[in-house]
C-alpha positions in Angstrom: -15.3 4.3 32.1 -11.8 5.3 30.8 -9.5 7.4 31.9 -7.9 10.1 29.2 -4.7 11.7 29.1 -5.7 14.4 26.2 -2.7 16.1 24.8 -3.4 19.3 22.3 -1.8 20.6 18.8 0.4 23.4 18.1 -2.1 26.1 18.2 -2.2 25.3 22.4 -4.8 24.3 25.0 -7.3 26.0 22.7 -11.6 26.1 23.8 -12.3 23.2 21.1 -9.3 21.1 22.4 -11.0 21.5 26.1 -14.3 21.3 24.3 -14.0 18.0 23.4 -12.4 16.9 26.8 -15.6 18.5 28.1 -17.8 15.9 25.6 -15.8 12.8 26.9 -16.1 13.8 30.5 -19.9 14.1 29.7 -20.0 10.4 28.7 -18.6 9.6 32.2 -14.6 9.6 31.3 -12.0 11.3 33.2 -9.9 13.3 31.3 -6.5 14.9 32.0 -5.4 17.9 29.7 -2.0 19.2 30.7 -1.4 22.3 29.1 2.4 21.7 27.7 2.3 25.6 26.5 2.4 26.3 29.9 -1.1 28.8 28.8 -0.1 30.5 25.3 -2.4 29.6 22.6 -1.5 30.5 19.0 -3.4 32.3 15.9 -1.8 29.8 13.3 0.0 26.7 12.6 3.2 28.5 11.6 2.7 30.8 14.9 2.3 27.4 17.1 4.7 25.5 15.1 7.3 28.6 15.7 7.1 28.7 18.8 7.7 24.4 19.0 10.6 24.9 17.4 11.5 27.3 19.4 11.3 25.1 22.7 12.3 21.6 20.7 9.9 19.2 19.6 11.7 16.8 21.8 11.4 19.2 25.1 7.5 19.3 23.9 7.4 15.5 23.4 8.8 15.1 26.9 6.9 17.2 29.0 4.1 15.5 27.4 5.5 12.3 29.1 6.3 13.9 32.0 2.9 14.9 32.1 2.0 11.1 33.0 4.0 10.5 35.9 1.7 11.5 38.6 -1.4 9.5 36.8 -2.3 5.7 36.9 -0.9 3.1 34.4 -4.2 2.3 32.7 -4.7 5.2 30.5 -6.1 5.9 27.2 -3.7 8.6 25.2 -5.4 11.0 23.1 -3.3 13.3 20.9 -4.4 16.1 18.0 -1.7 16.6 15.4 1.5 18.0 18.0 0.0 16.1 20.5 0.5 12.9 19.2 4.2 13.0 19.9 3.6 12.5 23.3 0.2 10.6 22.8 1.9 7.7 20.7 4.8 7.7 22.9 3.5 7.0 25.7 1.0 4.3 24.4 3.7 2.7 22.5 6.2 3.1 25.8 4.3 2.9 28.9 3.2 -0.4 30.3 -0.9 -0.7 31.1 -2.0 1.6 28.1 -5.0 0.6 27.1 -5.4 2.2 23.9 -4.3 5.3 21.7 -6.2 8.0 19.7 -3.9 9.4 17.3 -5.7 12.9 15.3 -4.4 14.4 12.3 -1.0 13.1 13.1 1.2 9.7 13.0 4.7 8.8 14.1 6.3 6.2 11.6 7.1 2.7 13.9 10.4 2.3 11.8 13.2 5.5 10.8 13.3 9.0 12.0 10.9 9.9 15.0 10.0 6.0 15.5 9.5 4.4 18.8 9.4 1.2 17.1 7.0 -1.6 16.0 3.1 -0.9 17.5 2.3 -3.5 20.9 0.0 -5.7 20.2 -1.7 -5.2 23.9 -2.8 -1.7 22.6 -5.4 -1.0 20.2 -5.4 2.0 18.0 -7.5 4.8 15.9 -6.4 6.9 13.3 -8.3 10.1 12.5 -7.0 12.4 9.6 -9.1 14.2 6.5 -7.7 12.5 2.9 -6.8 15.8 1.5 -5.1 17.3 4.5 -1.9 19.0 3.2 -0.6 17.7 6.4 -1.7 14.3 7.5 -1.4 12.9 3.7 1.0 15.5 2.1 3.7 14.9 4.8 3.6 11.0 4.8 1.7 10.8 8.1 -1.3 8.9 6.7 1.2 5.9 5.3 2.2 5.6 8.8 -1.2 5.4 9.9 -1.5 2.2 7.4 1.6 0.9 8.5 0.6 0.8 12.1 -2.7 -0.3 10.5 -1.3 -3.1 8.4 0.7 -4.7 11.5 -1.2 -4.1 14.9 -3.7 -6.0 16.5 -6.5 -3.8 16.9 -6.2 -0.5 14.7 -8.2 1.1 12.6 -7.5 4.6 10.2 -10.6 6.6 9.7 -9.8 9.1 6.9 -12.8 11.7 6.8 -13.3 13.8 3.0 -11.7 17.1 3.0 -8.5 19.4 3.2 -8.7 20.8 7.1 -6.2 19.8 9.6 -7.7 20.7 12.7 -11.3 19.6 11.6 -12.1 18.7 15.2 -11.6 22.0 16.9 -15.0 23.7 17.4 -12.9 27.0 18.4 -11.2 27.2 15.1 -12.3 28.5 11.1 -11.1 24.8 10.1 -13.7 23.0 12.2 -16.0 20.5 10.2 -19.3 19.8 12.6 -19.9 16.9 10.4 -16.8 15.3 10.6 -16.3 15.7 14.4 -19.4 14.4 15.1 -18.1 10.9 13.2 -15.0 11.0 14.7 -16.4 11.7 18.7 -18.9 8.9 17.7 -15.8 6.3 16.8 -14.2 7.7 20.1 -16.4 7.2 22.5 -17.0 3.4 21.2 -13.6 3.2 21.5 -12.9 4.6 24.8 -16.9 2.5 26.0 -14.2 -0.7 25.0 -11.1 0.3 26.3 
């Protein structure tokens, strides 16, 4: 079984963000989800995303990494949109990650925000909806193909429709059918990693 560090988006350490911790613990993982809100939650992206801007996306990405210290090498680093800051950073930085779930979100490996080229060592998926305003209208989704393109072992799963945080049972943007795809591709992943 893998262990899971499980970092959440901009709207906090919400029910469906522990929710689907809950489902992989279920399967027999252990899963870590530090709270890097420090307990607020948020009604809406611009709330959340206020409030990250507030404290610096790089103090967020950070405390995210900080967030690993006290845990073992070997971990698999799951982040939903925000979260991936600190989920790609660490699986691209620390040695002994053995993989990276990236959701809604992807940092570019070259320019602004890159940690450079993807390690080979460390496979990869890529979840995202191909008509979310985010994931595709803000570029992340031809980072996705880029890590895609020129990593080992990484795979971009784009699911149909518009919702950003599709995976979030707690949320009005939740898609049942979706998630249910997505925590099926997970768990394969995580039986493998």
């Amino acid at each position: 079984m893998a262990e899971v560090l499980l970092f959440h988006h901009a709207l906090g350490l919400t029910p469906g963000i522990t929710g689907f911790a809950d489902t992989l613990r279920a399967a027999g993982h252990t899963v870590h989800t530090p709270d890097l809100f420090g307990g607020r939650t948020f009604e809406t992206i611009d709330a959340g995303m206020a409030h990250v801007q507030e404290v610096g996306f790089e103090a967020i990405r950070q405390s995210g990494v900080r967030s690993a210290a006290s845990l073992p090498a070997d971990l698999v680093y799951i982040g939903f949109s925000l979260g991936v800051l600190s989920a790609q950073t660490l699986a691209q930085t620390r040695s002994g990650a053995r993989g990276a779930v990236l959701c809604y979100s992807c940092l570019p490996v070259s320019g602004e925000w890159a940690i450079g080229p993807w390690p080979d060592a460390v496979p990869v998926q890529i979840h995202g909806m191909d008509a979310d305003p985010y994931f595709v209208g803000e570029g992340d989704v031809d980072a996705a193909r880029d890590i895609v393109a020129t990593a080992a072992d990484a795979a971009l799963f784009l699911y149909r429709g518009d919702q950003h945080y599709f995976a979030d049972s707690s949320l009005p943007s939740y898609d049942p059918v979706a998630t249910a795809l997505l925590t099926e591709r997970v768990l394969e992943f995580l039986a493998r990693a």
